[in-house]
DSSP file (Angstrom, degrees, kcal/mol; ACC not computed):
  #  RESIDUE AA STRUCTURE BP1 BP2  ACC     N-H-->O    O-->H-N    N-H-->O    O-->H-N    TCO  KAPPA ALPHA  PHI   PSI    X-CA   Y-CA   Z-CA
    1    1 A X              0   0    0      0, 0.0     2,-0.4     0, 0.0     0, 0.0   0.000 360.0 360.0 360.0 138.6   45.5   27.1  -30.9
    2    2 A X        -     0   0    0      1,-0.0     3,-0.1     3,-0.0     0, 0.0  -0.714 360.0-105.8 -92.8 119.6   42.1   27.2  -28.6
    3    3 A X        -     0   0    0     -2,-0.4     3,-0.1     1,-0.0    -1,-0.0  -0.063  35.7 -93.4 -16.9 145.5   39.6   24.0  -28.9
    4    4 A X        -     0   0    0      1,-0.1     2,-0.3     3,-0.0    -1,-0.0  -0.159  49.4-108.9 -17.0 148.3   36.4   24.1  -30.7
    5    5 A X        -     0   0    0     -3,-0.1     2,-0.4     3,-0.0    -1,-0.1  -0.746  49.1-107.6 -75.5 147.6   33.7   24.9  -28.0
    6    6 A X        -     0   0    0     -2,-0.3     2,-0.9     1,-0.1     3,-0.1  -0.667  30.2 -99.4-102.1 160.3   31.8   21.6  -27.4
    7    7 A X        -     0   0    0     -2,-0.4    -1,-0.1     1,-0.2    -3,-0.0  -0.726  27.9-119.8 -46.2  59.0   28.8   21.0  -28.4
    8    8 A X        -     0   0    0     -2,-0.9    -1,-0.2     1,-0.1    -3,-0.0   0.801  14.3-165.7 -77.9 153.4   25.9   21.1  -26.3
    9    9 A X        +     0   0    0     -3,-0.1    24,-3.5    23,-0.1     2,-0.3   0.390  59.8 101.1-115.0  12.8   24.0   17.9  -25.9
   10   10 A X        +     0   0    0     22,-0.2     2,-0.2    24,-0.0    24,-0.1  -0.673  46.7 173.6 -99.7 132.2   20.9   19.7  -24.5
   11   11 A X        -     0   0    0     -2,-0.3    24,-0.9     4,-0.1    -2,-0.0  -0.878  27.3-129.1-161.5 134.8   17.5   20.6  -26.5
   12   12 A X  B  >  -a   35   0A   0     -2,-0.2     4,-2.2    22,-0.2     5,-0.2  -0.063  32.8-115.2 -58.5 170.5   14.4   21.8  -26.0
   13   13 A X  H  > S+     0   0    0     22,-1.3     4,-2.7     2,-0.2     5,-0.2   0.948 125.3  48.0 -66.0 -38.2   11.6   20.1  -27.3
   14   14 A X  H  > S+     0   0    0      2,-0.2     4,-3.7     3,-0.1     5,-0.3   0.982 114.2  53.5 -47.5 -56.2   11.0   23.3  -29.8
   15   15 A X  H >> S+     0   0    0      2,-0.2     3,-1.6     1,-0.2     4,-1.2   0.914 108.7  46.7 -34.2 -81.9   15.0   22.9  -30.6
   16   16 A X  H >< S+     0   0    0     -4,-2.2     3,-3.4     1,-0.3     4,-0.3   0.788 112.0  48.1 -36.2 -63.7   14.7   19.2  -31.5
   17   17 A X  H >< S+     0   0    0     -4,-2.7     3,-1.0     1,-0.3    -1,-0.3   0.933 116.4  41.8 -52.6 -44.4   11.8   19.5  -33.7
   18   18 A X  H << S+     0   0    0     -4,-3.7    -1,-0.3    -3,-1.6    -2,-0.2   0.718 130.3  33.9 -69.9  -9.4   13.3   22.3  -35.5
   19   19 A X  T <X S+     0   0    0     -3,-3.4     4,-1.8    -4,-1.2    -1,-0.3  -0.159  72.4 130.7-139.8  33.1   16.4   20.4  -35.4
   20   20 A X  H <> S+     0   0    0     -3,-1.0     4,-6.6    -4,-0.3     5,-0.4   0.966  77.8  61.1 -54.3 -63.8   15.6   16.3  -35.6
   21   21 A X  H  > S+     0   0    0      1,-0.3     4,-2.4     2,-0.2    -1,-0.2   0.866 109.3  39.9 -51.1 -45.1   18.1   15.8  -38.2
   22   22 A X  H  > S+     0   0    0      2,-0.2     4,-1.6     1,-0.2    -1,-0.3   0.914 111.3  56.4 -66.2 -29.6   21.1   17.1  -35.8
   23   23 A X  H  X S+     0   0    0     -4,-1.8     4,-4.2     1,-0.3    -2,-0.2   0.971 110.4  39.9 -78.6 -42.6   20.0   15.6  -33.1
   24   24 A X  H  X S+     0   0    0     -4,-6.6     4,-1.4     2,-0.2    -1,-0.3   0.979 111.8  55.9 -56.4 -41.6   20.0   12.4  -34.6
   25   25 A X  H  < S+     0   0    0     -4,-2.4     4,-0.2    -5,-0.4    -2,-0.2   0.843 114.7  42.3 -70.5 -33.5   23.2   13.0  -36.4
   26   26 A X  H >X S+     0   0    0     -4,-1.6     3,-2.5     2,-0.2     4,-0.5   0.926 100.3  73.6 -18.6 -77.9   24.7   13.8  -32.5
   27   27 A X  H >< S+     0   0    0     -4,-4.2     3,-1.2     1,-0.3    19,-0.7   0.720  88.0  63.2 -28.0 -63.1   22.8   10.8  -31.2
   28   28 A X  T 3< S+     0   0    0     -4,-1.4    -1,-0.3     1,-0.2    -2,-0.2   0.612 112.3  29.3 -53.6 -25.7   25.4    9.0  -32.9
   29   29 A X  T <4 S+     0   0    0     -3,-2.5     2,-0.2     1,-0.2    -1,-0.2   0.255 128.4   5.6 -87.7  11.1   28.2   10.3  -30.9
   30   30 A X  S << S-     0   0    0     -3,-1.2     2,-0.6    -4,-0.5    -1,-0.2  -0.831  82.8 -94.4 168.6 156.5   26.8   11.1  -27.5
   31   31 A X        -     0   0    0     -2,-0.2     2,-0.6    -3,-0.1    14,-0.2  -0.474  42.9-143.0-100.9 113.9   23.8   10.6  -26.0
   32   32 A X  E     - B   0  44A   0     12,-2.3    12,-3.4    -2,-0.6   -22,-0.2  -0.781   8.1-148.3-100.6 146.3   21.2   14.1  -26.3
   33   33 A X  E     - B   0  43A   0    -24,-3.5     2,-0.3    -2,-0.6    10,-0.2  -0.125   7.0-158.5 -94.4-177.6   19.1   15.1  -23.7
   34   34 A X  E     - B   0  42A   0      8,-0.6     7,-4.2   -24,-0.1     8,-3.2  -0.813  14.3-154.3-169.6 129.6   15.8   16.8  -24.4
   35   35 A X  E     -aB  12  40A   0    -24,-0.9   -22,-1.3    -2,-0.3     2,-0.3  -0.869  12.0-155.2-138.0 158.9   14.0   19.0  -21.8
   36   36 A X  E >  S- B   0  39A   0      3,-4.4     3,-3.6    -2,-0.3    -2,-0.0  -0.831  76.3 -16.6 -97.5 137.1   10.8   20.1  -20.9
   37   37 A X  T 3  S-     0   0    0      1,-0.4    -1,-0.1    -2,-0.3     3,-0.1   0.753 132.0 -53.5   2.0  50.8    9.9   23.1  -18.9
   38   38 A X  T 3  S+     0   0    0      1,-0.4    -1,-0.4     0, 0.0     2,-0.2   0.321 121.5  97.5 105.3 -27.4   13.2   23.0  -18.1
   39   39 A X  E <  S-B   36   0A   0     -3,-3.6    -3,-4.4     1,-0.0    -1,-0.4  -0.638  81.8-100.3-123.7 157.1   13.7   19.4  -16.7
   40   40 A X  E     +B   35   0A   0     -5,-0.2    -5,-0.2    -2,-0.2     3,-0.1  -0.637  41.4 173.8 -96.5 151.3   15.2   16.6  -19.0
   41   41 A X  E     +     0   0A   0     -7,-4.2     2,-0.4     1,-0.4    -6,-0.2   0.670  54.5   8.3-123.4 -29.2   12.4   14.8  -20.0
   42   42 A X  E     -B   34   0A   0     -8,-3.2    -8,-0.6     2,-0.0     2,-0.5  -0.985  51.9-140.2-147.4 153.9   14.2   12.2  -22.8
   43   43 A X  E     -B   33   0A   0     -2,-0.4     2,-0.8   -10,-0.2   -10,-0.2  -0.954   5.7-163.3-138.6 151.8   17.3   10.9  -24.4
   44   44 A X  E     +B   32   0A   0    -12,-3.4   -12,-2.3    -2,-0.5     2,-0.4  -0.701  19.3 159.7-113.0 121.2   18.0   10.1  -27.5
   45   45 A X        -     0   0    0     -2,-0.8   -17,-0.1   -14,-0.2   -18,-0.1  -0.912  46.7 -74.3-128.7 168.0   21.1    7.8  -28.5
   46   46 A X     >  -     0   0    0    -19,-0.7     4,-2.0    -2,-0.4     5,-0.2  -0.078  35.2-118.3 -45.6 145.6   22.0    6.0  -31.2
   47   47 A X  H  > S+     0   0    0      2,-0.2     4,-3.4     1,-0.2     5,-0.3   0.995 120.9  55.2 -46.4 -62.5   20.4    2.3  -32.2
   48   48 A X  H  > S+     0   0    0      1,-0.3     4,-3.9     2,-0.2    -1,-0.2   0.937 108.3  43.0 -49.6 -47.8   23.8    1.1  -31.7
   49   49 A X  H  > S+     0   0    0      2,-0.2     4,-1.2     1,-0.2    -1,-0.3   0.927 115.6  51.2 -60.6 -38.2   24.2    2.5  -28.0
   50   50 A X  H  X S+     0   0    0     -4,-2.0     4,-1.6     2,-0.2     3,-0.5   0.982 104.4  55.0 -85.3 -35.7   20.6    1.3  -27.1
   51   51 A X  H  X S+     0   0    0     -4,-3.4     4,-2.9     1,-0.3    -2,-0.2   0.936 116.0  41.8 -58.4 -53.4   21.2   -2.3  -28.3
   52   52 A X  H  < S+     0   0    0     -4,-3.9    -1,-0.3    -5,-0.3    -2,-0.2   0.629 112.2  45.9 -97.6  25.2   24.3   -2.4  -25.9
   53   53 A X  H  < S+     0   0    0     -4,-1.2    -2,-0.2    -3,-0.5    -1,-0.2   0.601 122.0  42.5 -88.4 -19.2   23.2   -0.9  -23.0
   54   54 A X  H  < S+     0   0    0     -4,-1.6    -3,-0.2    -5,-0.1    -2,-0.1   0.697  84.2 124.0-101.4 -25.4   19.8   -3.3  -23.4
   55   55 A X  S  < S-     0   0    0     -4,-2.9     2,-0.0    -5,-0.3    -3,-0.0   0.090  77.0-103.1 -16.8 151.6   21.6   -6.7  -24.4
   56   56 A X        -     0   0    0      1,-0.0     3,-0.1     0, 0.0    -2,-0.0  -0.280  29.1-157.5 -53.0 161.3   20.8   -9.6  -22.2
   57   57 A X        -     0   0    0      1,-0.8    -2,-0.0    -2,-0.0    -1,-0.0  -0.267  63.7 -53.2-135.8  51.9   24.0   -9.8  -20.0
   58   58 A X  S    S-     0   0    0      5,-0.0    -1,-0.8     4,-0.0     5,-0.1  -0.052  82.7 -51.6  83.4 158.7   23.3  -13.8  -19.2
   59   59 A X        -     0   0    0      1,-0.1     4,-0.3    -3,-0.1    -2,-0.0   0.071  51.0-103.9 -72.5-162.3   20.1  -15.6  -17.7
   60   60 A X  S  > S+     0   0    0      2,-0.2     4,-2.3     3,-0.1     3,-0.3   0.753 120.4  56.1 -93.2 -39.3   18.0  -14.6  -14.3
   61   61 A X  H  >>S+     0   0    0      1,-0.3     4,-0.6     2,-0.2     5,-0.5   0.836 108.0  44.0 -55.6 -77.5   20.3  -18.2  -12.7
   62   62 A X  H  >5S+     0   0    0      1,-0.2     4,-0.8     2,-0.2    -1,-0.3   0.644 105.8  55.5 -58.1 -15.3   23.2  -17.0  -13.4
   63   63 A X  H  45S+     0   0    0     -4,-0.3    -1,-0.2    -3,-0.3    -2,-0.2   0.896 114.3  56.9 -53.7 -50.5   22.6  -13.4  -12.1
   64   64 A X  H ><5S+     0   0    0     -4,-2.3     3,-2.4    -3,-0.3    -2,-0.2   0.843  96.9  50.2  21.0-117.6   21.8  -15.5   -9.2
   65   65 A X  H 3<5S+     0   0    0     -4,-0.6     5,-0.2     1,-0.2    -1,-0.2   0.823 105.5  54.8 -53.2 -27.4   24.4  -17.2   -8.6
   66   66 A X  T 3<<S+     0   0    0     -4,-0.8    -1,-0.2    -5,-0.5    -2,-0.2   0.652  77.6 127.3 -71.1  -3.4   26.7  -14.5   -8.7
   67   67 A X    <   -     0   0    0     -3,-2.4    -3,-0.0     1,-0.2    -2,-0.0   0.304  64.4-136.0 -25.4-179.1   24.5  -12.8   -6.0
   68   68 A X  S    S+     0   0    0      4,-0.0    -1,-0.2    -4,-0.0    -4,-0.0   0.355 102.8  68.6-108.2 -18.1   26.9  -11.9   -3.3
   69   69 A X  S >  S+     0   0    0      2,-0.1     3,-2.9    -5,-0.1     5,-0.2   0.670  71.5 126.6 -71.8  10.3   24.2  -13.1   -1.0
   70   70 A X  T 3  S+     0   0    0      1,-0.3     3,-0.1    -5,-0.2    -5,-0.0  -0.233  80.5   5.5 -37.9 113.5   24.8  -16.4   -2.3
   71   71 A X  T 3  S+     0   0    0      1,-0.3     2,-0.5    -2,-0.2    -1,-0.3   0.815  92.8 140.0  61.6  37.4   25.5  -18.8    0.5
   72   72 A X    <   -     0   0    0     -3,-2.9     2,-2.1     2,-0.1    -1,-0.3  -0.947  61.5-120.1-107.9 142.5   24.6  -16.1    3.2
   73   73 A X        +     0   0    0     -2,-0.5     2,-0.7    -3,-0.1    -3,-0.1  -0.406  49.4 162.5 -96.2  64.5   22.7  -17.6    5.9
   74   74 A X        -     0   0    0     -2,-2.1     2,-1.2    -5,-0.2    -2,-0.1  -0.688  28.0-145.2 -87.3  88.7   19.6  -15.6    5.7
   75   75 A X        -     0   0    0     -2,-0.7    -2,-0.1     1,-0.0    -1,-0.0  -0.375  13.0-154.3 -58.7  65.9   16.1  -16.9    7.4
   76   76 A X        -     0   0    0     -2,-1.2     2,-0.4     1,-0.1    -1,-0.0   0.064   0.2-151.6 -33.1 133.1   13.2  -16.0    5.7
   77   77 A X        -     0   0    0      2,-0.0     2,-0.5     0, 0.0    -1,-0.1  -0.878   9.2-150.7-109.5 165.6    9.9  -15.7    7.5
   78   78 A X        -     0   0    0     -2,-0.4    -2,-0.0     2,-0.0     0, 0.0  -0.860  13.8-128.9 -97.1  74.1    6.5  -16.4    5.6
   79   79 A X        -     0   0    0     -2,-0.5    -2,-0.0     1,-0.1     0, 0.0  -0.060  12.7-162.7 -30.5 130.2    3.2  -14.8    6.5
   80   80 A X        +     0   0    0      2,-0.1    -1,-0.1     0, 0.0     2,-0.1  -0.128  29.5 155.8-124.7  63.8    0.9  -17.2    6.9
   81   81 A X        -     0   0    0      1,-0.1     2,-0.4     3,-0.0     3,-0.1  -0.433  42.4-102.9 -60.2 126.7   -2.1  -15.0    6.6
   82   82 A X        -     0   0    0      1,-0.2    -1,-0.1    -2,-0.1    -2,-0.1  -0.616  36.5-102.1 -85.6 136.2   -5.7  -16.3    5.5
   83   83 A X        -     0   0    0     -2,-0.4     2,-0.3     1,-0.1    -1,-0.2   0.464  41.7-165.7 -29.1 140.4   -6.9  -15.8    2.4
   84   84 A X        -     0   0    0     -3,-0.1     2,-0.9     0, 0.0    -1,-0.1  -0.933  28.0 -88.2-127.6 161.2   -9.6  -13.0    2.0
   85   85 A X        -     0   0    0     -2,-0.3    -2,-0.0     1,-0.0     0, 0.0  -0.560  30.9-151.1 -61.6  82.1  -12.2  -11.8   -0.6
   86   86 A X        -     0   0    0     -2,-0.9     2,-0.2     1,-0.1    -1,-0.0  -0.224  25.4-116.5 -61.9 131.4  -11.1   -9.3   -3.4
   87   87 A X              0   0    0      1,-0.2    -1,-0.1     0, 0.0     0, 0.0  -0.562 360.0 360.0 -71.4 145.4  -14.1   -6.8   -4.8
   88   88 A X              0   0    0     -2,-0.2    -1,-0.2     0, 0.0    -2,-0.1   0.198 360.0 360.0 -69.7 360.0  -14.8   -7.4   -8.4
């Protein structure tokens, strides 16, 4: 028995508007693209999909530490340029 063809995940801007309600209803199971003169210009996923791909994943320290340049023995230098006047 032959597969379903799948689904396209692709839409013009005209598509989407004529077609909001699929796209969301799609958005819940893969992430739809939406293009512009051709080029993808947006994508639309689910709440659930954007809440974990945007979660915190731990603080700015602890990204940090986990650097791998962590304890690499790197010598910054400074400019130690004098200040100048910005126009207003």
């Amino acid at each position: 028995m032959p597969s379903a063809p799948k689904e396209s995940t692709n839409w013009t801007v005209a598509g989407a508007k004529a077609r909001l309600s699929e796209v969301i209803e799609r958005a819940q199971s893969s992430p739809q693209t939406i293009t512009r003169n051709g080029k993808p210009s947006v994508v639309v996923v689910s709440a659930e999909e954007w809440q974990r791909k945007t979660a915190r994943k731990g603080t700015l320290a602890e990204f940090l530490l986990k650097s791998p340049l962590r304890g690499a023995d790197l010598t910054l230098g400074r400019q130690r340029d004098e200040p100048c006047d910005l126009p207003l």
